[in-house]
N, C-alpha and C positions, 0 to 999 in steps of 0.2 A: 209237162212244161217246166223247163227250169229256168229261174230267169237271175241265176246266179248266189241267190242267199242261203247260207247255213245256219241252223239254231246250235245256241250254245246256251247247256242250263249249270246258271251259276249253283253253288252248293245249296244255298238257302232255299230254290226251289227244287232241287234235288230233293231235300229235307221234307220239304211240302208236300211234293209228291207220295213219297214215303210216308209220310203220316195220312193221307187220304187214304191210301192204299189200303192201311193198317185198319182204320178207322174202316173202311167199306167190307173186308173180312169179318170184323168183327161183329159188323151189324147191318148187314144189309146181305143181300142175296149174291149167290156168284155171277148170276145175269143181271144185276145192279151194278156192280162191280165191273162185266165185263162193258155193257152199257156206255159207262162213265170213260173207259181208258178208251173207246171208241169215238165219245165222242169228242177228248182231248186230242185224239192223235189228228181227226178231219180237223179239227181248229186249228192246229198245228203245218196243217198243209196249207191249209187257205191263208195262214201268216205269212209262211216261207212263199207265195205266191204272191201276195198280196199285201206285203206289210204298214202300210201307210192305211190301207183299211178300218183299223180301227182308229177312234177319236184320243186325242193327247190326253194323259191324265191332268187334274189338274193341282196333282202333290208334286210334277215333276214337270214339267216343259218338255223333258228330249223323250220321256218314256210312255207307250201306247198302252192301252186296258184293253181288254178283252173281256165281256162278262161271258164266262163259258156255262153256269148253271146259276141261279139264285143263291147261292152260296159263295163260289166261286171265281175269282176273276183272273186272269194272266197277266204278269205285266212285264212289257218289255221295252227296250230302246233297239233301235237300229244304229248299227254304226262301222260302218266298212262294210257292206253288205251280209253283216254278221249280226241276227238277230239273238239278240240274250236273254236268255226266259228268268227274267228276277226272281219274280215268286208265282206262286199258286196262292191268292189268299182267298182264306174265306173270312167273310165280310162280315160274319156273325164276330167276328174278335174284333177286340179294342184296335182302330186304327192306328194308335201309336206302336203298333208292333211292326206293320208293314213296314218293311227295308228294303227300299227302292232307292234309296239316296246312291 
């Protein structure tokens, strides 16, 4: 089902990614590890499917959350049927760090 939307991941969660990534080598199993990027990439389909699905944040009006694990949440805005993946954060860090602006 394609119903037209592409993901585009801004640097910062590029960055995010990448440090999960690092973070789950270092200390966690490689079936934790593979686990986690499985269950990002299904989230990630159900976005590009379904983007209005998740509920509006409420640091941002135009950008959507997704809690992908209890650590973890996605956040994106839609905009020309081009969903932008802001960050990967996890929610144990100080909220002033999230950059979704």
């Amino acid at each position: 089902m394609n119903n037209g939307y592409s993901l585009f991941w801004t640097d910062e969660a590029n960055y995010n990614y990448d440090n999960i990534i690092i973070y789950l080598d270092s200390n966690w199993s490689i079936k934790e590890k593979s686990d986690f990027v499985k269950k990002l990439e299904k989230r990630l389909e159900v976005i590009k499917q379904f983007p209005e699905i998740f509920p509006k944040s409420f640091l941002s009006p135009n950008t959507h959350r997704s809690v992908l694990t209890e650590q973890i949440t996605i956040y994106y805005p839609i905009e020309n049927h081009i969903i932008k993946i802001l960050s990967l954060f996890d929610v144990r860090q100080d909220p002033e760090k999230l950059k979704i602006q």
